[in-house]
C-alpha positions as CSV (number, residue, x, y, z in Angstrom):
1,X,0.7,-57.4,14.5
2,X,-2.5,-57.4,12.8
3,X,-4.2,-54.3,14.6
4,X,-1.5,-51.8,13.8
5,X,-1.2,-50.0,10.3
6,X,1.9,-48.9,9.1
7,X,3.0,-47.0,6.3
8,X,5.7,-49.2,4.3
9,X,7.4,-48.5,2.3
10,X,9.0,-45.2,4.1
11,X,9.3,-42.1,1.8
12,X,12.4,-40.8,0.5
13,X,12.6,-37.3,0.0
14,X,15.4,-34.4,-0.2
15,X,17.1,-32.8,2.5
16,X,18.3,-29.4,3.0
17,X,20.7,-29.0,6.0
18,X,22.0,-25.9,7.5
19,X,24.8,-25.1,5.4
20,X,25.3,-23.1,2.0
21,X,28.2,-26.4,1.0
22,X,25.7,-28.2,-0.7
23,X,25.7,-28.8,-4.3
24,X,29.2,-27.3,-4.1
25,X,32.5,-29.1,-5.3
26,X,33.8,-31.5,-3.3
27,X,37.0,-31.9,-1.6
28,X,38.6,-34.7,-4.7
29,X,36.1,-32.6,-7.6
30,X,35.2,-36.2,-8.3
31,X,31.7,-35.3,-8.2
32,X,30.5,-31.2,-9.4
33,X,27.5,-31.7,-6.5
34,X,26.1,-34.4,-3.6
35,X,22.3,-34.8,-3.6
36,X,20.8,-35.1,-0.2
37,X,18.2,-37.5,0.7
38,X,16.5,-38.3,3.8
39,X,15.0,-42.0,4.1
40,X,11.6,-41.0,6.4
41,X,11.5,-44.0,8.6
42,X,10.0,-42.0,11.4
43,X,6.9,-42.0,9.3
44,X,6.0,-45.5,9.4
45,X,3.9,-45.0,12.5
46,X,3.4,-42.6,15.0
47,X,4.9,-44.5,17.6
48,X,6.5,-47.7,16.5
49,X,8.5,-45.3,14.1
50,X,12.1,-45.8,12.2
51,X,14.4,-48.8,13.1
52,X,12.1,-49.6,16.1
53,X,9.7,-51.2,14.0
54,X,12.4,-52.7,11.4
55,X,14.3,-54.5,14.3
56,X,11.4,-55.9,16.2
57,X,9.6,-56.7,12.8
58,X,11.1,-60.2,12.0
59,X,11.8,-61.3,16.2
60,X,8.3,-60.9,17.2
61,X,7.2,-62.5,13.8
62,X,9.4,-65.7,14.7
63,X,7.8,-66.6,18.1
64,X,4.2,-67.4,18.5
65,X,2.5,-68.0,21.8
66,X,4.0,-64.7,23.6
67,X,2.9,-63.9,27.3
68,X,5.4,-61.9,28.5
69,X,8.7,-60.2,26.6
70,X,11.4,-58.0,28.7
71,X,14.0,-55.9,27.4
72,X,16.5,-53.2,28.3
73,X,17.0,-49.4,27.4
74,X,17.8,-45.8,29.0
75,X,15.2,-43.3,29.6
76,X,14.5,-42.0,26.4
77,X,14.7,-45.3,25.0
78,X,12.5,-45.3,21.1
79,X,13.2,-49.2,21.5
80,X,11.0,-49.5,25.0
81,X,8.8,-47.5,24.0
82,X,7.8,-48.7,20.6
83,X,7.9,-52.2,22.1
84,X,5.5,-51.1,25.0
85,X,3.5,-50.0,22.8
86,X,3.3,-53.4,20.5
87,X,2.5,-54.9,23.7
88,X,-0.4,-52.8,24.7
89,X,-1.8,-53.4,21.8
90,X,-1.7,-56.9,21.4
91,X,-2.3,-57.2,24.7
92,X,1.1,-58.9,26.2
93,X,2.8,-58.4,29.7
94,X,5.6,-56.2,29.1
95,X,8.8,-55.7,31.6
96,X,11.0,-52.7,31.1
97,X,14.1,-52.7,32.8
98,X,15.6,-49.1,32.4
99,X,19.5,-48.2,33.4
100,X,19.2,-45.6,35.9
101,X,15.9,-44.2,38.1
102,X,14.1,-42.1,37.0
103,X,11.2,-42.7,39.8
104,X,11.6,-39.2,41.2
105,X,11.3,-37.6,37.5
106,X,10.1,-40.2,34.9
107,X,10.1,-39.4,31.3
108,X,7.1,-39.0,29.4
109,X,8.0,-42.1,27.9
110,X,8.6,-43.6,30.9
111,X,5.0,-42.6,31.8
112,X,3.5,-44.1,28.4
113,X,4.7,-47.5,29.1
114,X,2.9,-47.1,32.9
115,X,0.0,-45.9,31.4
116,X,0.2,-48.8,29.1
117,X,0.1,-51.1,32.0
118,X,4.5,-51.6,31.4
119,X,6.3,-52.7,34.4
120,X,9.0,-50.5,35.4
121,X,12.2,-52.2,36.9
122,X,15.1,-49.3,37.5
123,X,19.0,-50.8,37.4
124,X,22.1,-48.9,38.3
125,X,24.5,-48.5,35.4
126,X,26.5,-51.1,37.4
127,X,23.8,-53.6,37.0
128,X,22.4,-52.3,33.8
129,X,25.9,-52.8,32.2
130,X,25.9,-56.7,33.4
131,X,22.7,-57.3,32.3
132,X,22.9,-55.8,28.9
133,X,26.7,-58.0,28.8
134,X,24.9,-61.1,30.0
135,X,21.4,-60.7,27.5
136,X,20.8,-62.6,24.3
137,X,17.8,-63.1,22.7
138,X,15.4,-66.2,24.2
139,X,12.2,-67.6,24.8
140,X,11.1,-70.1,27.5
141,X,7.6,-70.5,28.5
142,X,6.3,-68.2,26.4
143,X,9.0,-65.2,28.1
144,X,10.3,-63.7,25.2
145,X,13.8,-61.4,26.0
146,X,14.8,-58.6,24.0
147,X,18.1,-57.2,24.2
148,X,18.8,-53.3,23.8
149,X,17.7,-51.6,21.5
150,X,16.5,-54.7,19.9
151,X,20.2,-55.8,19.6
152,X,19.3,-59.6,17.5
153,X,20.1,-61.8,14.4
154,X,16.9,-61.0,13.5
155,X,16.7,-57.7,13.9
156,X,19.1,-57.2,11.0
157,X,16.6,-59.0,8.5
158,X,14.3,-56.1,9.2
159,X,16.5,-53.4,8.8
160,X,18.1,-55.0,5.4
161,X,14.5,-54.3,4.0
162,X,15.9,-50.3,4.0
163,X,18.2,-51.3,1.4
164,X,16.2,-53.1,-0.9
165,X,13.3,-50.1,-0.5
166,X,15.7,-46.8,-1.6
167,X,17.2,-49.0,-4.7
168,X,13.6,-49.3,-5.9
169,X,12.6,-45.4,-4.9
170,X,15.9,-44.2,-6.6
171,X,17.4,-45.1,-10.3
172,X,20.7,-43.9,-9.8
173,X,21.2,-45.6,-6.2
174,X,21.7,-48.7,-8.7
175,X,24.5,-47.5,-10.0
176,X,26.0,-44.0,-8.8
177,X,28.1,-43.9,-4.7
178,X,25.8,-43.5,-2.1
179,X,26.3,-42.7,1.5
180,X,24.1,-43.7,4.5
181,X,24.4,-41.4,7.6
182,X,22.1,-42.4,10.4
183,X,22.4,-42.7,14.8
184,X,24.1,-45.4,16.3
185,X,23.1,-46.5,19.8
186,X,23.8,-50.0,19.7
187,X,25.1,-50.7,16.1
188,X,22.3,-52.8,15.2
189,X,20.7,-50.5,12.4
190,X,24.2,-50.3,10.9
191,X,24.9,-53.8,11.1
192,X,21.8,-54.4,9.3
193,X,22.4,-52.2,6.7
194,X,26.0,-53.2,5.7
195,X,25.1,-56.7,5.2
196,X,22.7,-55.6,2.8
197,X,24.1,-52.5,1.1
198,X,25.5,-52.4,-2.7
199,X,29.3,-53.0,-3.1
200,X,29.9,-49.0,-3.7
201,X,28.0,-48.0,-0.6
202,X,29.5,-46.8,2.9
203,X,27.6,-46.7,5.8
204,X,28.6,-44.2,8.5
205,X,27.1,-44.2,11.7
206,X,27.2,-41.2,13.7
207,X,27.6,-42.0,18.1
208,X,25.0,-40.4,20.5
209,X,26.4,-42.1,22.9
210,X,30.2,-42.7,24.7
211,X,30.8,-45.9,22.8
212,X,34.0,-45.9,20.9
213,X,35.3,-49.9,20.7
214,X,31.9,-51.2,22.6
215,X,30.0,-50.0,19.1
216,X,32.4,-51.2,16.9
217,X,32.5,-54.9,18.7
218,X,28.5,-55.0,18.4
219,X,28.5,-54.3,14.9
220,X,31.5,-56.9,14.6
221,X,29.7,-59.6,16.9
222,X,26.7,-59.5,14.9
223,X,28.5,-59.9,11.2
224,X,31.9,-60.7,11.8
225,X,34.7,-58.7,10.3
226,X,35.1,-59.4,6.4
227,X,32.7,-56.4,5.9
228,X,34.7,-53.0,5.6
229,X,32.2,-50.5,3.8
230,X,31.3,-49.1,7.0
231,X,32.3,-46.7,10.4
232,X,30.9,-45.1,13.0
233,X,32.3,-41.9,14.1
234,X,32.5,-40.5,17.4
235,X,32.5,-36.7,17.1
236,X,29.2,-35.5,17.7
237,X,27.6,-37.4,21.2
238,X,27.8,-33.9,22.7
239,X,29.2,-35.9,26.1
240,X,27.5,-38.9,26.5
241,X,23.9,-40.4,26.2
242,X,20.9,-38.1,26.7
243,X,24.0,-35.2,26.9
244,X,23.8,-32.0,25.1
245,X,26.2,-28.9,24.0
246,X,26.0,-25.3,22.6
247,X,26.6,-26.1,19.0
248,X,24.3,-28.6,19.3
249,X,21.3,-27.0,20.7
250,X,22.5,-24.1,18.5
251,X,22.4,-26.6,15.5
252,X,18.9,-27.5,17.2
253,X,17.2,-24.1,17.4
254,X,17.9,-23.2,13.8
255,X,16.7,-27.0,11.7
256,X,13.6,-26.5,10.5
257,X,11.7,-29.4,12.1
258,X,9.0,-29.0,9.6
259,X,10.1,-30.6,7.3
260,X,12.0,-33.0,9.0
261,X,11.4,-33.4,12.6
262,X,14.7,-34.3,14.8
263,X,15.8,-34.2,19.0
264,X,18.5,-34.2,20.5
265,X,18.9,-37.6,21.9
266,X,19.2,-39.6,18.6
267,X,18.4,-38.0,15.4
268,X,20.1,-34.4,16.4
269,X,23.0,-35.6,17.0
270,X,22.8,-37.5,13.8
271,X,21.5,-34.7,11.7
272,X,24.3,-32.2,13.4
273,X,27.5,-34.7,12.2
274,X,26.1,-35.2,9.1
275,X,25.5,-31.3,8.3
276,X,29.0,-30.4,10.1
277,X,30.7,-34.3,7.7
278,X,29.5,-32.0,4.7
279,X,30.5,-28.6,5.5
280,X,33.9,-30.0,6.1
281,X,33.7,-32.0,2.9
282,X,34.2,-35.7,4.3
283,X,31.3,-37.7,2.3
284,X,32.5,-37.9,-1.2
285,X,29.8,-39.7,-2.3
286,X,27.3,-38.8,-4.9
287,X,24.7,-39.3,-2.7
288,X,24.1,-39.2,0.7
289,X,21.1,-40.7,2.7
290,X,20.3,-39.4,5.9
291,X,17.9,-42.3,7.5
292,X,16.1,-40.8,9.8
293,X,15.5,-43.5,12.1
294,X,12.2,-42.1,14.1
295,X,11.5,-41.7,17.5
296,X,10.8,-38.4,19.1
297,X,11.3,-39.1,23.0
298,X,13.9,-37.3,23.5
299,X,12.5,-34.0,22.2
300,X,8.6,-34.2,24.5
301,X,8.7,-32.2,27.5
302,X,5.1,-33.8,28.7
């Protein structure tokens, strides 16, 4: 990807969430306080932000002589439209094929990839669902296909870079309990990062999506089951993909997005588990590492 500049590595800086818990005992006193950190992935580029860019890194890197590469994702998919993007760019024919449609109201990213000269194929969650069962990762005749959300082998190469970047940002990371929190839409960030992560690490994904069992058999499928320093909780999807609730657009209205920049699709509902996981004192590690995983789509109105 030679014409796009990206800003590696990501910074890491402290986080401040919407309760007065922090720095407060913890529910074993094991530790007097829990430092916050959030892991800016977002700001690696503008668009091709966050895990997008770490999953598709090593895949697109591993096949030369692309024409053409399709893949699948929902409406506010970061994954499409990151990948859309790449493809504008470098000048390749792109195919998104999006579960439901959206051709009376598209989404403004929906209307990127148009604008980007994408190719818009809509699926019924029917279809959608056998296509996303039935799609690996292949290339023939220079077709390259991409499964959701950049669910691949070597997608988690990209991602295990994360690890290897906060031990080097961070001293005590080397040696003190951390906690990763981060969205989990297809368990492929999480997967990534477990086979990766220090022995005293736990990496807790938080669901925006209905996915209990289907998560947890991606994550499994993609690194077998000898790896136990990890879970994904299904608390805070607010009802489903793309769903919303009070508390969350409460949780919503009040984050300063200043500093850190979240919607409600992804990295809300991520943000709004991990502020409610420490209120309630259920991260009893040192420290914990929000990675914010970029992508904004779900928050643009135009």
């Amino acid at each position: 990807m030679k014409q796009i500049r990206l800003k590696l590595p990501s910074p890491l800086q402290q986080l401040s969430l919407n309760s007065e818990s922090i720095g407060a005992p913890i529910a074993d006193n094991h530790f007097a306080t829990q430092l916050l950190w959030c892991k800016r992935d977002d700001l690696i580029h503008p668009i091709i932000s966050g895990n997008k860019w770490r999953k598709l890194a090593y895949t697109l890197t591993h096949y030369k002589g692309i024409q053409h590469i399709i893949s699948y994702g929902g409406g506010y998919s970061n994954h499409l439209h990151a990948l859309g993007y790449i493809c504008y760019r470098e000048n390749i024919k792109f195919t998104a094929r999006i579960r439901g449609d959206y051709r009376e109201r598209p989404t403004p990213m929906i209307n990127d990839l148009k604008e980007w000269g994408g190719q818009i194929e809509y699926l019924n969650k029917q279809a959608f669902k056998h296509i996303r069962a039935q799609s690996q990762q292949s290339i023939q005749d220079g077709e390259l296909v991409i499964p959701e959300g950049g669910f691949t082998q070597s997608g988690l190469e990209g991602v295990g870079v994360i690890i290897h970047e906060l031990l080097a940002q961070q001293q005590a990371f080397t040696t003190e309990a951390v906690t990763i929190i981060l969205p989990v839409a297809t368990g492929t960030t999480l997967a990534g990062l477990v086979k990766q992560a220090p022995a005293n690490w736990f990496i807790q994904g938080i669901a925006v999506l209905k996915g209990q069992q289907y998560l947890e058999n991606n994550v499994h499928s993609l690194i077998g089951d000898s790896y136990t320093n990890w879970h994904i909780n299904h608390e805070f999807h607010a009802g489903g993909y793309a769903k919303s609730h009070p508390e969350l657009n409460e949780f919503l209205h009040q984050w300063d997005h200043t500093t850190c920049p979240i919607e409600p699709v992804y990295s809300g509902k991520a943000v709004w588990g991990l502020n409610n996981l420490v209120i309630n004192q259920k991260i009893n590690s040192k420290h914990i590492i929000y990675l914010h995983t970029g992508g904004l789509q779900g928050a643009r109105k135009t």
